[in-house]
C-alpha positions in Angstrom: 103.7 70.1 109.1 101.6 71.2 111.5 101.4 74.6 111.3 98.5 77.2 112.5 97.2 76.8 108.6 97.8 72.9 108.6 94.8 70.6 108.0 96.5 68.5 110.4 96.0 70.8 113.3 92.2 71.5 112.1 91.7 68.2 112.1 93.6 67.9 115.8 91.3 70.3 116.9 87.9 69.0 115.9 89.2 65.3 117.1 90.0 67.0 120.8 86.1 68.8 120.8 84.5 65.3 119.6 86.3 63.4 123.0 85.6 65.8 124.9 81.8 65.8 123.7 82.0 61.9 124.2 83.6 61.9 127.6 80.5 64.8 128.6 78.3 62.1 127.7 79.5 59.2 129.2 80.8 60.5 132.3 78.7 59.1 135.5 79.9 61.9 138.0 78.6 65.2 137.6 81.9 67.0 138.2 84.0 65.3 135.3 80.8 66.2 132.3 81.3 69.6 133.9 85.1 69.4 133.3 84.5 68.0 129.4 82.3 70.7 128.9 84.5 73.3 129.7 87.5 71.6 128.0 85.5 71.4 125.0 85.2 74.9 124.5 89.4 75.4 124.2 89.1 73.7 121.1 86.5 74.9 120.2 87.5 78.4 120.3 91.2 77.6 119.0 89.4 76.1 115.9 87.0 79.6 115.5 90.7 81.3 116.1 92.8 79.4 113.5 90.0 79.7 111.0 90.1 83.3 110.9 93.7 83.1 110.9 93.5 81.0 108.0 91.0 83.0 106.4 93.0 86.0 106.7 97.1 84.3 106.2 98.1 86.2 109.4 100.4 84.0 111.2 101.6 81.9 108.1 103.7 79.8 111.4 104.3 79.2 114.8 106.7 81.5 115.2 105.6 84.4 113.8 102.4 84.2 115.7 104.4 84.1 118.9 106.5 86.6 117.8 103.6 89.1 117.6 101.8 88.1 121.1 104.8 88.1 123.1 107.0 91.3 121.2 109.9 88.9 121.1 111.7 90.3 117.7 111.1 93.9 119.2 113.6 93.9 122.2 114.2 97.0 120.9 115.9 100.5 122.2 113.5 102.9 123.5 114.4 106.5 122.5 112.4 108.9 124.9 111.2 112.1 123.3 113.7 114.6 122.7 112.9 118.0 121.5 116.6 119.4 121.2 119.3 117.7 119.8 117.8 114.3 119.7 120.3 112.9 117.1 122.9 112.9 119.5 121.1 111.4 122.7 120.6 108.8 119.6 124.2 108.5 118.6 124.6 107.9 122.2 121.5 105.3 122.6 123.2 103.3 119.7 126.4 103.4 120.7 125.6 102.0 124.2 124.3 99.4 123.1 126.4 96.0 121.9 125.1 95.6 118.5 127.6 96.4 117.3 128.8 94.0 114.4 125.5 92.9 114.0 123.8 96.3 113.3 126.3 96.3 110.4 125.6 93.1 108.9 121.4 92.6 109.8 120.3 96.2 110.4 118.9 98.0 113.8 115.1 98.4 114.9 114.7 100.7 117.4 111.7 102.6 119.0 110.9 106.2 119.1 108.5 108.3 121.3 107.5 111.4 119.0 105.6 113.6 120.4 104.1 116.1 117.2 104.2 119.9 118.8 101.2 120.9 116.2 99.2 117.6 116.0 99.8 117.2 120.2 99.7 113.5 119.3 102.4 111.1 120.7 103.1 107.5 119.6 105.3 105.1 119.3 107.4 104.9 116.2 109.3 102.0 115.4 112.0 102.5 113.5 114.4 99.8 111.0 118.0 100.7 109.8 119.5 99.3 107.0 123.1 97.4 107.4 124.5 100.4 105.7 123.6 102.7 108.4 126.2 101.4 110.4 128.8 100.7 107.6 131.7 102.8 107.3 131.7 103.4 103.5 128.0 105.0 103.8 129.3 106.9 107.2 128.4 110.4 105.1 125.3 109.5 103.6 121.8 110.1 104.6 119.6 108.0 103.9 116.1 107.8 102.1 112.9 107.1 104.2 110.2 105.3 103.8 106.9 105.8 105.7 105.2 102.2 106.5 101.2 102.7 107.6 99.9 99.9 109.1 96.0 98.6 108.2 92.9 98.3 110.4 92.5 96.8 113.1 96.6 96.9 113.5 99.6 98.3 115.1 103.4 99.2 113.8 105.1 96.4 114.7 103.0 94.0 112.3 105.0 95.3 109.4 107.9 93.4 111.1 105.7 90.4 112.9 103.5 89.9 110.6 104.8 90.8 107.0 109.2 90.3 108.2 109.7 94.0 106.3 113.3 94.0 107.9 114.2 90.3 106.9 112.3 91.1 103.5 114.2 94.3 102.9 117.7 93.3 104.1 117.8 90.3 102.0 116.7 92.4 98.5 119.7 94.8 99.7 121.9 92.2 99.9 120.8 90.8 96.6 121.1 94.3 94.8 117.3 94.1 94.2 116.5 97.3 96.3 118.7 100.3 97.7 119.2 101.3 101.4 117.0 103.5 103.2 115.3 103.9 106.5 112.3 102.5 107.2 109.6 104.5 109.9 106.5 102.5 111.0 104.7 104.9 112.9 101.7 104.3 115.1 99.1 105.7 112.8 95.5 105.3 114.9 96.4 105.4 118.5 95.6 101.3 119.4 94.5 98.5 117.5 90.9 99.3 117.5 90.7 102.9 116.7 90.4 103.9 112.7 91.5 107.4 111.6 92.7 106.9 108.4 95.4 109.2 108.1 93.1 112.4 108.9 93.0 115.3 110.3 89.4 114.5 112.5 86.7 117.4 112.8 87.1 117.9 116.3 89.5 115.2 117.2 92.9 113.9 116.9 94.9 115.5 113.7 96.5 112.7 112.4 97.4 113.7 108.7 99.3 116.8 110.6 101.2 114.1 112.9 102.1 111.6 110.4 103.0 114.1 107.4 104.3 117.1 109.8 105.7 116.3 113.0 106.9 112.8 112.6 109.1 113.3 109.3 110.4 116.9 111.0 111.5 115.5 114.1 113.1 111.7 112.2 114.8 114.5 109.8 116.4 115.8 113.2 117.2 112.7 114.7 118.5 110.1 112.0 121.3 110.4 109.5 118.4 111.0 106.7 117.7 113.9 104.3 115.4 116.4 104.5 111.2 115.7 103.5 110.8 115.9 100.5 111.0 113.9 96.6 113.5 111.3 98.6 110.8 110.7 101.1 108.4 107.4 100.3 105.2 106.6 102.0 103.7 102.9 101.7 101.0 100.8 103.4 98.8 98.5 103.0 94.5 98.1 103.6 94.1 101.1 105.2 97.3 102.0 105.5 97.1 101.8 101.5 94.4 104.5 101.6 97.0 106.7 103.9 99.5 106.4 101.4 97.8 107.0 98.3 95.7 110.3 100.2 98.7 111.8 102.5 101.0 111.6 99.1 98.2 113.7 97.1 98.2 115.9 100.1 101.5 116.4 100.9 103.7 116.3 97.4 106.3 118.3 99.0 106.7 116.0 101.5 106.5 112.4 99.8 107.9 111.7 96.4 106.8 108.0 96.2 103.9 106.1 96.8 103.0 102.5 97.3 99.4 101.6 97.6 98.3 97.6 99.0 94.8 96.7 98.7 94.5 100.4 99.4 90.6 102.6 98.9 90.7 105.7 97.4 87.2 107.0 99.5 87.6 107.7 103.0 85.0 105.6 104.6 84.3 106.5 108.6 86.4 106.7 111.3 86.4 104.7 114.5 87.2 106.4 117.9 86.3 103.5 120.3 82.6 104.6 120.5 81.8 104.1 117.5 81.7 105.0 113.5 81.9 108.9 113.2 82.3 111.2 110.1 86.0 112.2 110.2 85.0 115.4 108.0 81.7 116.3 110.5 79.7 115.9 107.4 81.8 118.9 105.6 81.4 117.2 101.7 84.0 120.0 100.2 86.7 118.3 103.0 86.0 114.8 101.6 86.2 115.7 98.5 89.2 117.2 98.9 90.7 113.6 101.0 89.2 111.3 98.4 92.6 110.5 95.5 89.8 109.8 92.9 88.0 113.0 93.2 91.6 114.6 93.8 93.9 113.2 91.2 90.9 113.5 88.7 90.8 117.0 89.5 94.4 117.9 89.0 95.6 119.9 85.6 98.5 118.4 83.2 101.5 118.9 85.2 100.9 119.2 88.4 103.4 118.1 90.8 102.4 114.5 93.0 104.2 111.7 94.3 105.5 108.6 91.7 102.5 105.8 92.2 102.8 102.2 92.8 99.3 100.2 92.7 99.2 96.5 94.2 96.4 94.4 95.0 95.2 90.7 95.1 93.4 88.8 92.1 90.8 87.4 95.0 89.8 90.8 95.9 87.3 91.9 93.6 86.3 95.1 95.4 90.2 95.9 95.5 90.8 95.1 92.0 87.8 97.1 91.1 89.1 101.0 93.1 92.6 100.3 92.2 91.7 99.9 88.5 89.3 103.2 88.7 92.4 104.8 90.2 95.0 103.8 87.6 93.1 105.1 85.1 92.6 108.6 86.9 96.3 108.5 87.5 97.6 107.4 83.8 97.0 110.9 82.2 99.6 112.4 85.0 101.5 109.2 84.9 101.7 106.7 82.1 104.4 104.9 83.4 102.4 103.9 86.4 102.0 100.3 87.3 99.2 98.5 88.9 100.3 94.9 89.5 98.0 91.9 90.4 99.2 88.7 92.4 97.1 85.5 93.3 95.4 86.2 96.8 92.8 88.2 98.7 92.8 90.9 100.8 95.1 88.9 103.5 98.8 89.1 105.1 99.8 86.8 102.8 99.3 89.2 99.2 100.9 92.1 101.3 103.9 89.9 101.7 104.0 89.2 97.8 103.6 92.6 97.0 106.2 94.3 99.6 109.4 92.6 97.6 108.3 94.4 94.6 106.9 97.5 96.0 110.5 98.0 98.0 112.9 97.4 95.3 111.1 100.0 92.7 110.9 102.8 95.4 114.1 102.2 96.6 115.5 102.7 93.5 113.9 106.3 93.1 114.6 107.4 96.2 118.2 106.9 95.6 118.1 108.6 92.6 116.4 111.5 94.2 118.8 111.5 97.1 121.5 111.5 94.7 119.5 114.9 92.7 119.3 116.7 96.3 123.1 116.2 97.5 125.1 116.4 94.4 122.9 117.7 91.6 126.0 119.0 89.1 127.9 115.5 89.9 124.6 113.3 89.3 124.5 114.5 85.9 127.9 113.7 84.7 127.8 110.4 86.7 124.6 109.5 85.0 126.4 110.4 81.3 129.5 107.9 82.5 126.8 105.1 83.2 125.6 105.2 80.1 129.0 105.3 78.4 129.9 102.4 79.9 125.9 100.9 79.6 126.7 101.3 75.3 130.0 100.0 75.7 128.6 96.2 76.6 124.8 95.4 75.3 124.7 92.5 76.8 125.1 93.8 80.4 123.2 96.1 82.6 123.2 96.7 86.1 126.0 96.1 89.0 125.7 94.0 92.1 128.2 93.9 94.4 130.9 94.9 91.7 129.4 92.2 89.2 128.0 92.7 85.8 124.8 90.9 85.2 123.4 89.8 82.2 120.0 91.3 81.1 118.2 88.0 81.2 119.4 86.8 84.2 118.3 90.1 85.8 114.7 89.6 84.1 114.4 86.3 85.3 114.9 87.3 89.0 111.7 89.4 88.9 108.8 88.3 90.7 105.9 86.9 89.1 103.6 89.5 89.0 101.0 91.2 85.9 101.7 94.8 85.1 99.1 96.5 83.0 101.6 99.4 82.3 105.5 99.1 82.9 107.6 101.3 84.4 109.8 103.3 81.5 113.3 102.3 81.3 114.2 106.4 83.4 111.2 104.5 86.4 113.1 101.2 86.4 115.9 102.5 85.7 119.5 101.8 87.0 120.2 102.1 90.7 121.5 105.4 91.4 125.4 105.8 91.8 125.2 108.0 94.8 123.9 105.5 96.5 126.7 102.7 95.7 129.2 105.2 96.1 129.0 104.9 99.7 129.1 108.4 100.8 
């Protein structure tokens, strides 16, 4: 096939520079070697392109590599910034719109302007709702988020260009494999060159404040979700790992999950367009303080922080290397944390392996901890009728879509991955019967 990764188109490539090259040289008039010669350089530098490309599994095909220069899977909605009542001007937005039918049955991206009153940043948030959003069974329910950071150099919309997180996520709610929530994929640098990591900058933008304080205030006010908090995720990937794993330690009243992808746990420098500057203006206390080794090594028996997931490629030695030191800061406040390890580098392609399994065990805990928040009495006597019924057939566990699965098969849907520590059966656990209840 002959695909942006194909040998086949290499090979195209180098065969259209070599003809050129030969027609340079054999040409008699001066105007046609002058035409070869700049011909050859297209392939030239399509080849130089498609290499890092390669190198990197960006644009695993055609059409995701168009989808992601041209925008064309993010014809979305624009909401503009609303400071009052924006949940209705939403309600309105959606209902305008003829979706319809098809928001129920593949979910809705839209795209927000927030504009953070106490950072004074505003971005673009894009924004992904489940099927269920629209569905008339979950019409009182609000929903569990999930806060998606994007890595460096990148921009929101390559968690749905680049790594399909709505396809992804639709299709492991549809299989049972993860619970509904919300998905927000904010903007988290400013443009695809600047690096802030997540930080409030000495003397510059205060992006911790935006993307832990304003943004999930002002998404609490406008989307059918519940309030900050323990059923509030945050997840990314490269950088966007780093966020995750540093604005969860931060914030633990905020976020109760965490997924970390090829993440660092040391803030390294930020970039502002001019070039590398200290985001901490050489203040070693703040560093300390925004570095999760130094901070989750420095935290007594006990203490409250988000539940951890760890993911990172086999081919990234460096990766493999801070995610192990981590895991084994973390284990004495969680032993039940997992750090799983898939074939691949520090590429698109290992965030995409990891995402399946990262989504379907938060999801799980965030229904259960939207479940705790609404109906706290009811969750407790629903959870001792679930495991009535769980001791009344050993050989079943689990529902999807009204149908008892057996153990094994369940088992043998799980994605090849290594696990140095599982997830106890109360992590893992069940999915949470709020959350299938539909309200």
């Amino acid at each position: 096939m002959l695909g942006p990764q194909s040998t086949l188109f290499f090979v195209l490539l180098m065969a259209a520079f070599v003809a050129l090259l030969w027609w340079m040289c054999v040409a008699k008039h001066l105007v046609f070697r002058v035409l070869a010669g700049c011909l050859a350089f297209i392939p030239a530098v399509m080849f130089g392109v498609a290499a890092v490309n390669k190198y990197y599994d960006y644009y695993p095909n055609w059409g995701s590599a168009i989808a992601d220069l041209t925008g064309q899977n993010l014809s979305a909605p624009v909401l503009p910034y609303i400071p009052r009542h924006p949940g209705a001007r939403l309600g309105r937005l959606i209902g305008s719109t003829s979706y319809g039918t098809a928001a129920a049955r593949d979910g809705f991206i839209l795209r927000l302007i927030v504009a953070g009153p106490v950072s004074h940043i505003t971005r673009n948030v894009y924004v992904y709702l489940p099927p269920q959003y629209f569905q008339a069974a979950y019409r009182g329910y609000r929903f569990p988020v999930i806060e998606l950071i994007h890595g460096f150099p990148g921009l929101p919309q390559d968690w749905i260009t680049v790594l399909d997180v709505n396809a992804t996520f639709r299709n492991l709610i549809g299989a049972g494999l993860a619970k509904p929530a919300v998905l927000v994929m904010p903007n988290a640098s400013g443009g695809r060159g600047v690096s802030l990591q997540c930080l409030n900058q000495v003397g510059g933008p205060q992006d911790a404040t935006y993307l832990a304080g304003d943004l999930p205030g002002y998404i609490a006010r406008t989307l059918r979700v519940v309030a900050p908090g323990r059923a509030w995720g945050i997840a990314g990937y490269s950088e966007g790992g780093f966020c995750a794993a540093n604005l969860g330690l931060q914030y633990p009243d905020r976020f109760g999950f965490s997924g970390v992808l090829s993440g660092y746990f040391e803030p390294l420098a930020n970039q502002l367009g001019h070039g590398e500057v200290s985001p901490f203006g050489g203040n070693l206390r703040l560093k300390l303080a925004n570095t999760p080794d130094y901070e989750v090594a420095s935290l007594p028996a006990g203490a409250a922080i988000p539940q951890f997931w760890l993911g990172v490629g086999t081919g990234d030695p460096s990766g493999v290397r801070d995610a192990e030191v981590f895991y084994q800061l973390l284990r004495p406040l969680q032993p039940w944390a997992t750090l799983n390890l898939v074939p691949g580098g520090h590429t698109a392609r290992t965030w995409r392996e990891l995402l399946a399994p990262m989504l379907e065990w938060m999801t799980r805990g965030l229904a259960r901890q939207a479940a705790r928040s609404y109906y706290p009495g009811e969750h407790q006597a629903r959870r001792a009728l679930v495991a009535n019924s769980t001791r009344s057939s050993s050989a079943t566990k689990t529902t999807r879509g009204g149908l008892l699965v057996p153990v094994a098969a369940r088992r043998s849907r799980a994605s090849p991955r290594r696990t140095l520590s599982v997830l106890t059966s109360a992590s893992a656990g069940n999915p949470p019967v709020a959350a299938e209840s539909g309200f």
